[in-house]
N, C-alpha and C positions, 0 to 999 in steps of 0.2 A: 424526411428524416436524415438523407445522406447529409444538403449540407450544414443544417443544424449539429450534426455529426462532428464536422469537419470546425465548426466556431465552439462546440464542446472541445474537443482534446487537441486541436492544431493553434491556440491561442499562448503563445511563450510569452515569458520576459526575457529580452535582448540581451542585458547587464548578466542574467543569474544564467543565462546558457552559454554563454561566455564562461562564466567562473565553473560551473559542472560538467559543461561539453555535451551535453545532454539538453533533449526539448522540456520545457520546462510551463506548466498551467500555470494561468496568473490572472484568473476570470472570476475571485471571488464568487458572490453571490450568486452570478449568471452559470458559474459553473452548479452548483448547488439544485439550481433551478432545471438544466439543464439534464442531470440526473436526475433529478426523480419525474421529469415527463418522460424518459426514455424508459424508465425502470416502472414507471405508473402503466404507460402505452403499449410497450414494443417487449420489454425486458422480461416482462412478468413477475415481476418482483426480486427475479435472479441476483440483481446485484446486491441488494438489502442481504441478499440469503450467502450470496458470498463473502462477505462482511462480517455475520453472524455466525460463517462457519470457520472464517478466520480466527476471529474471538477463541470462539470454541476450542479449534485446534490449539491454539497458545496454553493451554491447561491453565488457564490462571488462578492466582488465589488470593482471598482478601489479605491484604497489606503487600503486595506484592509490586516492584518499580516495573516501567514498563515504558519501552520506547517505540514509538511510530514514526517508520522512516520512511518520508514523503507523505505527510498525513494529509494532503492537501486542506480541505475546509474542513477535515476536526471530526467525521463521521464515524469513522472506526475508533478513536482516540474517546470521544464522547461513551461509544460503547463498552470500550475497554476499564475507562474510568470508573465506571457502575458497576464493575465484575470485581476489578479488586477493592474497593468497595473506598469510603473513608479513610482507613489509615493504609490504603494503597498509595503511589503518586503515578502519576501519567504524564509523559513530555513527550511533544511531535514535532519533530521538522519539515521542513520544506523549504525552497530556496525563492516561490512563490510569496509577494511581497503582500499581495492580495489575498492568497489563500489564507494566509497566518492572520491580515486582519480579522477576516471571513468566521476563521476558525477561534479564533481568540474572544469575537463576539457571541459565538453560540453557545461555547463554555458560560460566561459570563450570565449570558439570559439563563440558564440551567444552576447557576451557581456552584458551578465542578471548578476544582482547582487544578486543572491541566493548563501545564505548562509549553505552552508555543513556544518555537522561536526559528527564525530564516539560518538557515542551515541544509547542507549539503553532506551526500550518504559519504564521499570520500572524505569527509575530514567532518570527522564528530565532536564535538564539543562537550565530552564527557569525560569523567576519569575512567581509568581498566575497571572493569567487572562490577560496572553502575544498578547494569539491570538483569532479573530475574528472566525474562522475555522482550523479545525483539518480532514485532511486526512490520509488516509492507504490504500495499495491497495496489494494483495499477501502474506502478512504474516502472518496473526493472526494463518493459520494453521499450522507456527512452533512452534508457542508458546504453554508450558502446561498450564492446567485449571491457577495455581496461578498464572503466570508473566501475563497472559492476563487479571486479575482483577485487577494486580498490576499494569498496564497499564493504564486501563480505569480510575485507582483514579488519576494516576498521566494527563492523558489527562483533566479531567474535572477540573484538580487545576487549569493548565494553560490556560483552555477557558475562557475567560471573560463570563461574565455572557449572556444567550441569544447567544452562542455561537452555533455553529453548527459543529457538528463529522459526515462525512462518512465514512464508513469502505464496504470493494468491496476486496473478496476472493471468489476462484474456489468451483466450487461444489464440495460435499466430495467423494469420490472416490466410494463409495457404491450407490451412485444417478444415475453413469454416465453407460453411455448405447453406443453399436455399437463404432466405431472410436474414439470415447473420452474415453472412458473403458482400454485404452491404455497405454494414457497419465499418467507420472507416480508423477509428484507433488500432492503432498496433497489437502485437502481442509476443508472448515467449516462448519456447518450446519447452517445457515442464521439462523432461529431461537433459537440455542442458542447462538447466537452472540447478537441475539436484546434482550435477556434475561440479557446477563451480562450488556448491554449497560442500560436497567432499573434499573437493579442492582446499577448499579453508578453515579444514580440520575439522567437522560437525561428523558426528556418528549418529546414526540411527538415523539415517536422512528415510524417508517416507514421501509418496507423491499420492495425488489422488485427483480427480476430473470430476467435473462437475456434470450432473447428466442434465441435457435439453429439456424444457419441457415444448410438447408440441404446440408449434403456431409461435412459438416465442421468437423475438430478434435478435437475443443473447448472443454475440459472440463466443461465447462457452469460456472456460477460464477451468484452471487447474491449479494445484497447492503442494506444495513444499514445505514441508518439516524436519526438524533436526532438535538433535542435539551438540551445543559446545561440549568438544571431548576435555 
């Protein structure tokens, strides 16, 4: 499992980690594949569920725009698209040249109108106050201290106002215990995630942690909520 582990989440592109400064998946398919034997095998389905309860937390509602930053292969963005339903839209970036193909195909076979495109959380290619909610799920722990506050100004430009941001990343490697102590991707401290998230002007920030289920491999993972003030 470790180094299957390590060809899951330590596989970058050279060009896009350059332009983000940050480690960056770029394993299309293999990534895809890769998750759900970890999540079928070892996870228990945890990360499906953490996915789901991202969803969830975004409050969403049919016709609602909705942006997924670092969507990598389209999984939560796919999800998200079916909630706010038809006369919703859904766009996800990532800077991931593979992921977007990846992602852009599975839309397609499903016939969802989500919009891909390569792009990076520090510089968003949208106008101010695009979208109703803003998700992330996995990544903040590539990012260093400055791109992830260069992030959150550019996430709050584009939320309308009364807008709502989830952010849902693995616990940090120093938390995790037994079977998950393993697992070799990174992860964030929930609390200073909801630090920077006040930081960037969001009221009503809220955390919350995912509980274990026994025998699992899950690295555990926690979530952050807000409101654009």
């Amino acid at each position: 499992m470790h180094s299957l582990a390590r060809r899951l989440h330590g596989k970058s592109s050279e060009a896009s980690a350059i332009e983000t400064k940050g480690l960056i998946m770029n394993a299309g398919w293999r990534y895809d594949l890769g998750g759900w034997f970890f999540d079928t095998f070892a996870f228990r389905g945890q990360w499906r569920e953490m996915r789901l309860r991202t969803a969830t937390l975004a409050q969403l509602q049919p016709g609602e725009q909705v942006l997924d930053v670092g969507c990598g292969t389209g999984t939560l963005a796919i999800e998200v698209q079916q909630r706010v339903g038809a006369t919703g839209r859904v766009f996800g970036i990532d800077p991931g040249t593979q992921q977007i193909a990846r992602a852009r195909s599975k839309a397609a076979r499903r016939n969802l109108p989500i919009d891909f495109q390569i792009g990076v959380i520090e510089h968003l290619a949208f106008p101010d106050q695009s979208f109703d909610a803003v998700v992330s799920t996995i990544m903040m722990h590539h990012l260093p201290p400055v791109v992830k506050r260069q992030g959150l100004a550019e996430i709050t430009r584009v939320l309308k106002p009364g807008g709502r941001l989830v952010i849902a990343d693995f616990t940090p490697k120093k938390d995790r215990q037994g079977r998950a102590a393993r697992f070799h991707a990174g992860g964030s401290s929930i609390q200073d995630l909801a630090t920077i998230v006040k930081d960037a002007r969001f009221s009503q920030v809220e955390t919350e942690e995912m509980r274990l289920r026994r025998f699992s491999a899950f690295p555990g993972a926690g979530f952050v909520w807000a409101h654009k003030s």
